[in-house]
N, CA, C and O atoms as a GROMACS GRO file, in nm:
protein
  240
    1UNK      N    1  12.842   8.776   8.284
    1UNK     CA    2  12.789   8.757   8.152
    1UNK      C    3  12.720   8.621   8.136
    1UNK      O    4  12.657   8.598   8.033
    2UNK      N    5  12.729   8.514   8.249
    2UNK     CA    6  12.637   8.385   8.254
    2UNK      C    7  12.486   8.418   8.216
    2UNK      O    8  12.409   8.351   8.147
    3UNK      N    9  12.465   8.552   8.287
    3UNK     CA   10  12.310   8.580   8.286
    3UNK      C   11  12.274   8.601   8.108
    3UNK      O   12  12.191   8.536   8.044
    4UNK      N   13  12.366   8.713   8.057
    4UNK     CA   14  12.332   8.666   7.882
    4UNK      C   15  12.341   8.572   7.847
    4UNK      O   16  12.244   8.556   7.774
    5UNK      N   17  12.426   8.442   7.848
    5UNK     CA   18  12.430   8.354   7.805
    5UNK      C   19  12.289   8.280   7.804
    5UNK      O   20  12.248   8.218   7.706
    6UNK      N   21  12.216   8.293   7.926
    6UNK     CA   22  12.087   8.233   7.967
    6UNK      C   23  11.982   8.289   7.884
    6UNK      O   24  11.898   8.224   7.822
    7UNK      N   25  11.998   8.435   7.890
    7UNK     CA   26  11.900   8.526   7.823
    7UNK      C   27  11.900   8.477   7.682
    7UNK      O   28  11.801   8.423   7.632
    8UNK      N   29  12.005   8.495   7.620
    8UNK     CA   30  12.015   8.403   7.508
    8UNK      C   31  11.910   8.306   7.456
    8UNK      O   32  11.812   8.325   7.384
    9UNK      N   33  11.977   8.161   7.531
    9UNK     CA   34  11.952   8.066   7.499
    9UNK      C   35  11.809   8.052   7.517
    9UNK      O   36  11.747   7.964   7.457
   10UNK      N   37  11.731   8.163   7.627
   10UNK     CA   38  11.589   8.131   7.667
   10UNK      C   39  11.499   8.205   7.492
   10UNK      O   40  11.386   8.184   7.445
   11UNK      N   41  11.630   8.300   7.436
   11UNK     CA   42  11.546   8.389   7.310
   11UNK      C   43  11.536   8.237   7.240
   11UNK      O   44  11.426   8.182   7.233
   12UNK      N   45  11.605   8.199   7.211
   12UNK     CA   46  11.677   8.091   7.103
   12UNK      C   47  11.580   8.024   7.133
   12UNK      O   48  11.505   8.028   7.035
   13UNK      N   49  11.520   7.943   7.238
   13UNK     CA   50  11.410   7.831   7.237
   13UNK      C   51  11.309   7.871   7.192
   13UNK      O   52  11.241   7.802   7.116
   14UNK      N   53  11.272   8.001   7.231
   14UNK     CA   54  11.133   8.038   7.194
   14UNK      C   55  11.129   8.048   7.042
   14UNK      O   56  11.030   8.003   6.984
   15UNK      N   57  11.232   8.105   6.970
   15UNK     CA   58  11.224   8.094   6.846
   15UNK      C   59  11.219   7.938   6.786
   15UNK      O   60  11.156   7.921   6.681
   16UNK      N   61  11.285   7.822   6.851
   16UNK     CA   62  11.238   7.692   6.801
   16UNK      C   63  11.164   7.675   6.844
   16UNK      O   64  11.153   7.555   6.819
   17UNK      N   65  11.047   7.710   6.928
   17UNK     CA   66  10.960   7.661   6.918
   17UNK      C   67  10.860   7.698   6.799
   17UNK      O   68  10.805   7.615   6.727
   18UNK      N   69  10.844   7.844   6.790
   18UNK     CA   70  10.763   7.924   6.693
   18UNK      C   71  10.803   7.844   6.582
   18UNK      O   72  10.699   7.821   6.519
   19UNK      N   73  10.899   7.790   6.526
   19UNK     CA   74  10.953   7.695   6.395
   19UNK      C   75  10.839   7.603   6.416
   19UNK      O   76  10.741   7.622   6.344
   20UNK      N   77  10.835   7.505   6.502
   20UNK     CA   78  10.749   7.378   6.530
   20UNK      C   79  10.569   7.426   6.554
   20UNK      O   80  10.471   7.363   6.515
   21UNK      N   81  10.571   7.542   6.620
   21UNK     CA   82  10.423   7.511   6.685
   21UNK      C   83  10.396   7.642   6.569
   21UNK      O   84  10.476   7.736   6.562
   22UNK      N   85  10.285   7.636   6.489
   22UNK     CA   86  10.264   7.700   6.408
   22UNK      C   87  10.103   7.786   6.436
   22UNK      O   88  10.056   7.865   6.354
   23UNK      N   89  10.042   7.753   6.556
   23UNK     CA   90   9.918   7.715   6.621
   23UNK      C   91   9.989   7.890   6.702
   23UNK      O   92   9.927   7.996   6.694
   24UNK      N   93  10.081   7.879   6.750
   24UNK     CA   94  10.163   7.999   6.850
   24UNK      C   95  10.250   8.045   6.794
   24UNK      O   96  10.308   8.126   6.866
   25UNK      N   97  10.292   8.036   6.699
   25UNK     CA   98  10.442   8.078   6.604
   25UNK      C   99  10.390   8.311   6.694
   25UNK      O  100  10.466   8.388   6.753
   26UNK      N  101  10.290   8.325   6.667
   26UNK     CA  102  10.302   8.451   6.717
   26UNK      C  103  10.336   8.456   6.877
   26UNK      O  104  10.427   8.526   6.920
   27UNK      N  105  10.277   8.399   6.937
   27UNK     CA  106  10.303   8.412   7.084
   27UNK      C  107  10.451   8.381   7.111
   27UNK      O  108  10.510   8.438   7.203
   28UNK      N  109  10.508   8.298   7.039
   28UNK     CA  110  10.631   8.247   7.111
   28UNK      C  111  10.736   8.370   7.010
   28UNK      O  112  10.831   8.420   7.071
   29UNK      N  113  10.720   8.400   6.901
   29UNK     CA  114  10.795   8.471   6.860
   29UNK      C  115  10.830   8.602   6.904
   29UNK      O  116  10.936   8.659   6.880
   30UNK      N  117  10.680   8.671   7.008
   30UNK     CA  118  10.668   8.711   7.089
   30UNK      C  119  10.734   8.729   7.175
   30UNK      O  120  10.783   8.839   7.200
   31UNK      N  121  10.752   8.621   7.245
   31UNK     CA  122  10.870   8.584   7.402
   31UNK      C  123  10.990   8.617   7.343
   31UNK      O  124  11.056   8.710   7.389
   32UNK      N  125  11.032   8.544   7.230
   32UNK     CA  126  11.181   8.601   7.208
   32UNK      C  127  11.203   8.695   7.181
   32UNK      O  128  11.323   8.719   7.199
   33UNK      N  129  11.121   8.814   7.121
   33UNK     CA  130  11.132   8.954   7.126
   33UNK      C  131  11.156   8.970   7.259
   33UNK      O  132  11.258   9.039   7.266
   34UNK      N  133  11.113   8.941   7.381
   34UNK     CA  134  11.123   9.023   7.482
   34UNK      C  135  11.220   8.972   7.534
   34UNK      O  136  11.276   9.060   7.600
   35UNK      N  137  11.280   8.867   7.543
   35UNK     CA  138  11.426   8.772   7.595
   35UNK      C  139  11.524   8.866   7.487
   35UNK      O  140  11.628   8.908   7.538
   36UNK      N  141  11.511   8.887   7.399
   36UNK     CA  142  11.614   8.958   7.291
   36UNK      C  143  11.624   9.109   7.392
   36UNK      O  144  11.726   9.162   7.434
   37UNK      N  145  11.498   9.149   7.409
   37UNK     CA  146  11.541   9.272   7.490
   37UNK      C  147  11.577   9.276   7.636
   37UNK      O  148  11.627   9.383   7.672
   38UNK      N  149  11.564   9.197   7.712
   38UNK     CA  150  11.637   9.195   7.803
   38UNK      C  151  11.759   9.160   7.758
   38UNK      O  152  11.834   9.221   7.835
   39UNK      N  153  11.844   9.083   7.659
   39UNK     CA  154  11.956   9.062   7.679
   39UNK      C  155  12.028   9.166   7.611
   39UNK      O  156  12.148   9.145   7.603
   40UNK      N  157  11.986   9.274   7.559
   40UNK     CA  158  12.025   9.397   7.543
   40UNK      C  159  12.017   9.494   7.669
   40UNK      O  160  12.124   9.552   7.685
   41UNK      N  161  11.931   9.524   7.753
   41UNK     CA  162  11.946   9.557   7.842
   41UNK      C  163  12.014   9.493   7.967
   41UNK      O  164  12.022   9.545   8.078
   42UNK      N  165  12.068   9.361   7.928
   42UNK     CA  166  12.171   9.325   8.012
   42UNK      C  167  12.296   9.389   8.010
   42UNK      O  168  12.361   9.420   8.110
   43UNK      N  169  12.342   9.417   7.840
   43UNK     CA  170  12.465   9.443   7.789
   43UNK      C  171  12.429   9.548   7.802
   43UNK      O  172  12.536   9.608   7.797
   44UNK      N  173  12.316   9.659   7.824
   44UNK     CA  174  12.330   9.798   7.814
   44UNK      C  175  12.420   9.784   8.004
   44UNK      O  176  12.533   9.823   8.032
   45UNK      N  177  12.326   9.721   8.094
   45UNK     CA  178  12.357   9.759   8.239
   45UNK      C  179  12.503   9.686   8.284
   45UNK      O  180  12.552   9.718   8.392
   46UNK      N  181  12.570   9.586   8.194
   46UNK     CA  182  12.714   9.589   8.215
   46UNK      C  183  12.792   9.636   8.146
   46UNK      O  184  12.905   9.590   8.158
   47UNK      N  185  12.774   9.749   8.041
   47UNK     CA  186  12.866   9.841   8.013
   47UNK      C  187  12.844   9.995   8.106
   47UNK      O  188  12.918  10.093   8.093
   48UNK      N  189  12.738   9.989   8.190
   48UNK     CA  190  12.707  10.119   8.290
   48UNK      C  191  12.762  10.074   8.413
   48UNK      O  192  12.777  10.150   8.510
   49UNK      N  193  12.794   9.956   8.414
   49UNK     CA  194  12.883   9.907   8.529
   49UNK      C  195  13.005   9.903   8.523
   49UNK      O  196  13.054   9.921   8.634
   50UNK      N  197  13.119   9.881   8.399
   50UNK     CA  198  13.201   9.856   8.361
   50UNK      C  199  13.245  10.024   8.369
   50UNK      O  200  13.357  10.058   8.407
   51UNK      N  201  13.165  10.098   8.337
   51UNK     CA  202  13.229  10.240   8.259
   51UNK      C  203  13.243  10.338   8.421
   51UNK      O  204  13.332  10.417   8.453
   52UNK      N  205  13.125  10.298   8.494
   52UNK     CA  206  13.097  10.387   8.653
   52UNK      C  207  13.248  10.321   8.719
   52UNK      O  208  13.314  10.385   8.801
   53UNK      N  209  13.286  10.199   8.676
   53UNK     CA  210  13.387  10.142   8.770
   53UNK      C  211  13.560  10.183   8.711
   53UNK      O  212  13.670  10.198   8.764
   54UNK      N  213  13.514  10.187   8.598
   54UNK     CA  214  13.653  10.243   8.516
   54UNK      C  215  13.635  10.479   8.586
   54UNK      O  216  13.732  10.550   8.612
   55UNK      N  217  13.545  10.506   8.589
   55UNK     CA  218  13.568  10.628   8.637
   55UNK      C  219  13.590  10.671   8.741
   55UNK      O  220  13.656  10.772   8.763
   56UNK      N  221  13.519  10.576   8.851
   56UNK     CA  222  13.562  10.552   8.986
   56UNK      C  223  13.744  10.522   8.999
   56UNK      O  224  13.809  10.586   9.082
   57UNK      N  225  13.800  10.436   8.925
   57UNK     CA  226  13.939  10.438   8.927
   57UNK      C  227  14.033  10.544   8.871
   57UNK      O  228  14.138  10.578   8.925
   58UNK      N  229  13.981  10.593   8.751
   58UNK     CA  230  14.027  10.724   8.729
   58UNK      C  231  14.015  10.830   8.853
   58UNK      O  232  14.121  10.884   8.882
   59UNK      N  233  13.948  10.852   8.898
   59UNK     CA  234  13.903  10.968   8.985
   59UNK      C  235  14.020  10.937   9.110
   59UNK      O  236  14.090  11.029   9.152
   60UNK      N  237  14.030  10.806   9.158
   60UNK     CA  238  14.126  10.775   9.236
   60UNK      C  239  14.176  10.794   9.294
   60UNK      O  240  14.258  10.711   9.334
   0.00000   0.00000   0.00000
């Protein structure tokens, strides 16, 4: 979960920046849309990891 943490913090800058640079407020608001979706598709691909590994032990 380090990797969300990163994903995160990379959404989070881009949104301060869009605060400050008003010249790019679209472009950068931009980036954090797409850092927001990878860090959903992070949490989508470690609950498909979590759930394949919990059935793998069931099956057992």
């Amino acid at each position: 979960m380090n990797r969300l943490v990163e994903i995160r913090s990379q959404e989070s800058l881009c949104r301060e920046r869009a605060a400050f640079d008003s010249e790019r407020r679209g472009f950068w608001l931009a980036q954090a849309e797409e850092w927001k979706q990878r860090g959903l598709d992070e949490i989508a691909y470690h609950f498909r990891e979590c759930n394949h590994a919990h059935t793998e032990l069931a099956r057992g």
